[in-house]
C-alpha positions, 0 to 999 in steps of 0.5 A: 500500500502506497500513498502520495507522500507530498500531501499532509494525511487528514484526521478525525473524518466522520461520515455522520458530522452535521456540516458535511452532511449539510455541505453534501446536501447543499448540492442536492445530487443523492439519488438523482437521474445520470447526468452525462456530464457526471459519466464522461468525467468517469469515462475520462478518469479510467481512459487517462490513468488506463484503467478498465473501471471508474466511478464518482461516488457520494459518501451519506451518513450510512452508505456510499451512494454511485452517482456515475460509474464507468465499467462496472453498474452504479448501486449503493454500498455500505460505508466498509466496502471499498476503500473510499472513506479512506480516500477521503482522509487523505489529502492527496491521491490514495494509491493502493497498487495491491490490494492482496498485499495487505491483509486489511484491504485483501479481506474487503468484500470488493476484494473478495467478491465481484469486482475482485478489485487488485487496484484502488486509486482516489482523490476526495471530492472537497468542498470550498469550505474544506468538507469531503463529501465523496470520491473520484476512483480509478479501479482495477483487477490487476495490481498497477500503479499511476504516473505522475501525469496520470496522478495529475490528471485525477487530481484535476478531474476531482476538482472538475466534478466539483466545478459542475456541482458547483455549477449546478448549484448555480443554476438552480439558484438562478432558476429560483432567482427567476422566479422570485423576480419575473415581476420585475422583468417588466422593468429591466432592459433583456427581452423576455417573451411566452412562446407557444411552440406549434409542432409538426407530424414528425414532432418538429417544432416548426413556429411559435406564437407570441404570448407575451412580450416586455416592453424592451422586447422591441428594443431588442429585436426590432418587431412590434406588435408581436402578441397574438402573431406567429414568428413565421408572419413576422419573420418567414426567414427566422432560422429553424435552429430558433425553433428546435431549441425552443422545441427541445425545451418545450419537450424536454423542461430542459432549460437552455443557455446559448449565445445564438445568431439570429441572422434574419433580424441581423443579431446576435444574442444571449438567450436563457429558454425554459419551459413554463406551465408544466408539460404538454402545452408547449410554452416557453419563457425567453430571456435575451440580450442583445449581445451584437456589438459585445459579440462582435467585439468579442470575436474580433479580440478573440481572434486577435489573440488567437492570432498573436498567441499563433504567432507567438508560439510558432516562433522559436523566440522566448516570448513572456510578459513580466509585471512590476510583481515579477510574475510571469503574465505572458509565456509562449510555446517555446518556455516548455523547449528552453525550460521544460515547463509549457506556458500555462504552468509558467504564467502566475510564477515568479522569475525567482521561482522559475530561474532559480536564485543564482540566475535571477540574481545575475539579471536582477540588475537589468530587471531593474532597469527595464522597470525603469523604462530603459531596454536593456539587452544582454547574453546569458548562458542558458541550459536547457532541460536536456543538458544542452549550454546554449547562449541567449540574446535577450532583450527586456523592452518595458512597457507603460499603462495608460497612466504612462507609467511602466507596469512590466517589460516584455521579454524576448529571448533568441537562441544565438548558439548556431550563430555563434559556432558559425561566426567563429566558423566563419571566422576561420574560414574567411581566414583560410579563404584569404588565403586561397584567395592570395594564392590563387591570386598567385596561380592565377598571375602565374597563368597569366604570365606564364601562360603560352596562349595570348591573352587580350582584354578589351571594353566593349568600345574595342579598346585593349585594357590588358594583355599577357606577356604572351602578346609581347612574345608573340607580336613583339609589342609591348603593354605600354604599347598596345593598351588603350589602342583598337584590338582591330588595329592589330590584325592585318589592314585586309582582314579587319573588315572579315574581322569585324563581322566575325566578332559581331556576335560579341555584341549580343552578348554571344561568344565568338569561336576559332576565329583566325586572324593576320596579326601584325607584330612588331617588326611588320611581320604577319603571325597567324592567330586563332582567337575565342573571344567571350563577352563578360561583364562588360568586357572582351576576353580574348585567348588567341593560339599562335598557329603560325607554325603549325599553317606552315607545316599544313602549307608544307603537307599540302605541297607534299601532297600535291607532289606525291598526287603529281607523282602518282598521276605522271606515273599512271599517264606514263604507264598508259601513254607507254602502252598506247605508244607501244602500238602505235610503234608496233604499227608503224613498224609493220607498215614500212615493210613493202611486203605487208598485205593490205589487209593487214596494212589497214589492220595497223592503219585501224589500230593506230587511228584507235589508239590516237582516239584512246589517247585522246580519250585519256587526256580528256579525263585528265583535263576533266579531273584537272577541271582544265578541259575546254567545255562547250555549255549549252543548255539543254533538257537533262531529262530527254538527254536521260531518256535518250541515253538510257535507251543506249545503256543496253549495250554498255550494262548488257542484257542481265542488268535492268535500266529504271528511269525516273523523270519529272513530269516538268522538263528541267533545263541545265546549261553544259556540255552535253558531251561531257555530261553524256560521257560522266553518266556512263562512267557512273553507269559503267562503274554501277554495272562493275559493282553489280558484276553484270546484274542487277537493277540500275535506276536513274532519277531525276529531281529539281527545284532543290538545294545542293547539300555540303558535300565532303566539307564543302558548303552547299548551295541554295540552289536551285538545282537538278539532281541526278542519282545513278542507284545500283544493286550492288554490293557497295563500297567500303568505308575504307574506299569512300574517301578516295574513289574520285582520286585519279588512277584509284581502282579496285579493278582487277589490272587491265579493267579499268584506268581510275579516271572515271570518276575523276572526269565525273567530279571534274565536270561537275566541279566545272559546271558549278555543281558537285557529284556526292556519294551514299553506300552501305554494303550490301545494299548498293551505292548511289551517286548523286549528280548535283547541276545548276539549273537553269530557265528554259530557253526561248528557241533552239539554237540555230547555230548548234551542229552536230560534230559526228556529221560527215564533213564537206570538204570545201578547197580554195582557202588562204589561211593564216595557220598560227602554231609555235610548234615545229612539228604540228605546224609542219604537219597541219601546212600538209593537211591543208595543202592536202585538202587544196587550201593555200596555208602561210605558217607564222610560228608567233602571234607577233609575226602573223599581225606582221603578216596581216599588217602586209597583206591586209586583204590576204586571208579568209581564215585565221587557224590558231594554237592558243598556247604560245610564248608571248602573245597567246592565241586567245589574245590574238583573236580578241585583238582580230575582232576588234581590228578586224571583226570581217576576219574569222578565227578559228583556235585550236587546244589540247588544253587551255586554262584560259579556255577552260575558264572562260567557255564563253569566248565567242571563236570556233575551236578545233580540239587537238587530236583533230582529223582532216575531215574535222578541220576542214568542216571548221574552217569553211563554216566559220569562214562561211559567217564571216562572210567572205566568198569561198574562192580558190587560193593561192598556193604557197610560192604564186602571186 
């Protein structure tokens, strides 16, 4: 058996004393109905302190009476059973943990019998004037002990039974109250009216009629007239909830208190409702006040101070009020963190009592001076409940009443422990910074000064703020002598307008990349510089590569290149030429036999004229992969040339491969030389056949109107242009020989097959009609090349003047003509032709010397035959001076190759290519002497006047 050692134990407690019987009757709670109040209080005990059994019970003079009980039945006991008359000499908590342990308490009938109690625990029930008068229990069936907060939970539910008993004390006085002044409520300022209730079917009160009514009932409601009428006339919108309260009382006798809105009459009130006149007649007295603005007032503080004290407790801040008394008024949520004590159980204590007298005596002098109207702030440690030494930054701010005097000071106390710890961090740190910061600022001149990249700093006006010693090494001008000058002063006077519109970007505020520059040094020399320049805060940051070198070396490269290409390209031209030699040599020597049949003569005569059109073949690929061949554009419909070549690829894929052609409903125009074109698309197309190795599918295409891709690195072209793509069948080409089919003598031919000049005639002629030939493969599936021209507008009418070169020659005789060649030998030879074909030929071996010749006989000649390429004067200077001087003079020129003619295949004069026939000369020359207009009359010979 244990009780609670901190309360003094009562003596002398008799159940029959006067006074406690008086005091316990004063209450007049024996032997009334349950009150809910009374159970949920029991209910709240066995649930606080975890107990399967409660009860509040009155102790009489003979017996204990059980007026709520919570887990077993209420009944009347005799005074010896249970264990409540002791409770009630104890000041405190009686706690019994064990009944058995005792032999007293285990020989009690409760004991004993049902319950079979193990547990006891009670608080008396006190009145204000010190009489016990009953018990408060918590019971169990197993032995147990309580807590201190469940022993503080009981204690406060004891003192709760008697606050309601006291309450219902009150009440009945005020109902008898009532009664002994209802003749005054004539007189007095609340509304008071009867009511007679009108219910529904469903027992709802529904309306009342006004019986009576005080005068200040007008005063307080606004209605008049309202004896005799029903509420509902009056007032249709009156709220139902009116009328189930009066309703509830009628039926009930309940009397009722509420403070209720009345929102149709725009009012808030305080209504005290009882029934009157006995059951069954549903009449109700009502006693209000108009309670609107006090309401309204009250709700508005109320929510101030919700709102302060939310506030308040949210903020990690110790927040207290402190009077002159030094008692706490005020306390937040935080007093329980920084002294294990929530704020209820802080208000009403002193700060001596809360800190302890050594704390309190270190801030009493401060203390002082806020109550002298002075705000005083100070550090003090602080430890918390947990052991934990933290530091307050408390400030006591003192505060005036009305009279303007100080009646307390507020307290406002912020935990600094963290901002401490992290000023002495930080402390630290910013000296470690400062000294990163030191030697990174030397790393950093290190790089700067060390550093090989130039490196420039310029405003957005241009001008160069700082430069790196890197500059001065590199260009030889010094600091003093580059700051404050035009960064585009130096770079070389012709790439400075290139310069500027390459670092516009910079003015947007992008950054500028791999931008390479002409700088000029110091001494006048040229360095070149690849600069990235990246805008920054309102300046230029300029870091440039010197890569004057490295341009030498890639210089150098190239020209090691060109020579290995050279080098390749005259050994293949060699290896050819030497075979096409060989028989034209065999040949020759066959023929000067005297004894050689006939038919074998015209057999070597036949290989030597087909061995002269392979050799000419042969340069005609040379000079179309050198983009030197002498082209003759005209614009014609690619797609009937595709069509009509298409027809004669039978006989170059043969029977096994399978020609597609894919044209466009719309005719598309290119200007070419058609010549050229015919012979790139069978070198695709021979190529194709190869690959398919004799069968196979081959498809032509062709598309216009498009733009022309970036092809191997090249920029592409907006167009517009034709596309013609060569797809095959075949097996593809290896990544490996992608990048080098169109290089001259590449093939993967077996030897013999092939010379490797096919595609580089095809690439050459599309390089020198303006376009580009691109290629896409994949092995396995076939390769297609794509021929890109530039397209043009179809023409107005066909050219008149278009001939057809594989026509038969008319050989015309009687022409004096200038032949001008610097070669001994085809000029030897060509006089013969001429002299052969009964023209009257005069040989000048310079363009100087044949202007002498025309100066001498003006009259003389009806045509002009000139080489183009000759020391000095060339031929195509010769012809433009004769157009000019003498625009009746036809000239005719004559090349195996020309740069000049191949640049330029707009120059107006027939051309005689080299290897020519007879028949082809002499068809040239009397046509073109046919349009210059002079009549064709015999010539001369060579030695006659």
């Amino acid at each position: 058996m244990s009780r609670n050692e901190t309360i003094p134990r009562l003596s002398g407690f008799e159940p029959q004393h006067p006074q406690r019987l008086a005091a316990l009757r004063a209450y007049a709670i024996l032997d009334t109905p349950p009150e809910r109040e009374f159970d949920e209080i029991a209910e709240m005990a066995a649930q606080a302190c975890g107990t399967p059994m409660a009860h509040i019970n009155f102790v009489d003079a003979d017996r204990q009476w059980i007026k709520a009980a919570f887990g077993h039945a209420a009944r009347t006991m005799p005074l010896d059973f249970g264990f409540c008359t002791e409770a009630m000499r104890e000041d405190g908590v009686l706690v019994l943990p064990d009944l058995t342990a005792e032999p007293e308490s285990a020989a009690n009938p409760l004991v004993t019998g049902a319950p079979h109690l193990r547990f006891y625990a009670g608080v008396p029930l006190v009145t204000p004037d010190g009489w016990a008068i009953g018990t408060l229990c918590v019971l169990d069936r197993v032995p147990r002990t309580l807590t201190e907060q469940q022993l503080f939970i009981l204690k406060a539910l004891a003192r709760t039974v008697m606050t309601q008993l006291e309450t219902r004390n009150a009440e009945a006085a005020l109902r008898r109250n009532e009664e002994r002044y209802r003749s005054l409520f004539t007189f007095i300022d609340s509304g008071f009216c009867l009511v007679e209730l009108r219910f529904a079917e469903d027992g709802r009160a529904v309306d009342y009629r006004f019986l009576e009514a005080n005068p200040a009932f007008e005063r307080q409601t606004g209605l008049t007239d309202v004896v005799g009428r029903w509420m509902r006339d009056l007032v249709p919108d009156h709220e139902q909830h009116w009328f189930d309260l009066c309703g509830r009382v009628a039926l009930t006798g309940e009397p009722v208190r509420v403070e209720q809105a009345a929102e149709a009459l725009g009012r808030w009130y305080d209504v005290h409702a009882y029934r009157v006149d006995g059951p069954g007649r549903n009449r109700v007295a009502i006693l209000f006040n108009d309670i609107t603005e006090h309401r309204r007032s009250a709700i508005a503080l109320q929510a101030r101070e919700a709102e302060l004290r939310l506030v308040a407790d949210a903020m990690p801040v110790l927040i207290a009020f402190i009077g002159r008394d030094l008692t706490y008024h005020f306390a937040n949520a935080a007093y329980e963190t920084w002294t294990g004590q929530g704020s209820d159980a802080v208000v009403g204590r002193t700060v001596r009592d809360l800190l302890g007298p050594g704390p309190f005596e270190a801030r009493r002098s401060g203390i002082e001076r806020a109550l002298a109207g002075q705000e005083v702030r100070e550090e003090w440690a602080w430890t918390f409940p947990n052991g934990e030494a933290r530091i307050a930054d408390t400030r006591y701010l003192p505060r005036r009443g009305p009279d303007g005097r100080v009646d307390g000071f507020y307290v406002f106390a912020h935990d600094v422990s963290d901002r401490k710890r992290i000023e002495v961090l930080l402390k630290s740190r910013a000296e470690r910074l400062e000294a990163q910061v030191a030697a990174q600022s030397r790393d950093r001149d290190r790089v700067w000064t060390l550093s090989p990249v130039l490196k420039l700093v310029a405003d957005r006006d241009g001008q160069v703020q700082s430069v790196n010693p890197s500059w001065s090494r590199a260009l030889g001008w010094s600091e003093a002598e580059t700051l404050g000058r035009a960064a585009l002063d130096f770079v070389a006077a012709p790439e400075r307008a290139a310069a500027q519109a390459a670092l516009r970007p910079l003015c947007d505020g992008q950054r500028v990349e791999d931008v390479e520059l002409a700088c000029l040094t110091h001494d006048g020399d040229r360095r070149r510089v690849l600069w990235t320049v990246v805008p920054e805060d309102g300046l230029f940051y300029g870091f440039g590569r010197d890569i004057t070198e490295q341009r030498q070396a890639e210089e150098a490269l190239r020209q090691s290149q060109k020579l290995e290409a050279i080098g390749q390209l005259t050994g293949g031209v060699a290896h050819d030429f030497n075979n096409l030699l060989t028989i034209i040599r065999s040949s020759v020597e066959f023929l000067r036999r005297p004894e050689l049949a006939e038919e074998r003569r015209r057999r070597y005569l036949d290989a030597v004229s087909d061995t002269v059109d392979r050799a000419a073949k042969l340069t005609g690929q040379l000079l179309a992969f050198a983009r030197r061949q002498a082209l003759k554009p005209q614009v014609f419909d690619i797609g009937a040339r595709l069509r009509s070549i298409a027809d004669m690829l039978d006989s170059v894929t043969g029977a096994r491969i399978r020609v597609v052609i894919d044209l466009p409903e719309t005719p598309r125009y290119v200007r070419a030389d058609e010549s050229q074109f015919e012979t790139a698309l069978i070198n695709m197309a021979v190529n194709a056949r190869d690959a398919m190795d004799g069968e196979g599918s081959l498809t032509l295409r062709l598309e216009g109107d498009s733009p022309m891709p970036p092809i191997r690195g090249h920029a592409g072209a907006r167009g517009p242009f034709v596309a013609v793509r060569v797809s095959d069948t075949g097996a593809g080409i290896p990544d490996a020989d992608l990048g080098r089919i169109f290089e001259p003598f590449f093939t993967t031919k077996e030897v013999g097959k092939g010379t490797g000049l096919g595609l580089s005639q095809v690439i050459g002629f599309a390089k020198q009609s303006g376009g580009d030939i691109d290629v896409a493969s994949a092995l396995g599936h076939g390769t297609t090349f794509s021929l890109y021209l530039p397209q043009v507008e179809a023409p107005v009418a066909a050219s008149e003047a278009d001939r057809d070169p594989r026509r038969a020659a008319e050989p015309r005789r009687g022409l004096c003509i200038l032949v001008v060649e610097d070669n001994l030998g085809v000029g030897r030879f060509c006089t013969q032709i001429l002299e052969d074909l009964g023209h009257a030929p005069v040989w000048a071996k310079s363009a100087e010397e044949a202007l002498a010749e025309l100066d001498r006989a003006p009259d003389r000649f009806d045509v002009v035959f000139s080489d183009v390429v000759m020391p000095g004067m060339g031929g195509f200077a010769l012809a433009r001076q004769l157009r000019s001087n003498r625009p009746d003079l036809p000239v005719v020129l004559t090349s195996g190759y020309s740069h000049v003619l191949a640049k330029d295949d707009a120059h107006g004069f027939a051309l005689v290519r080299k290897p020519y026939s007879a028949e082809q000369l002499a068809q040239v020359l009397y046509e073109t002497a046919q349009r210059g207009g002079r009549p064709a009359a015999p010539a001369p010979r060579p030695g006659t006047a």
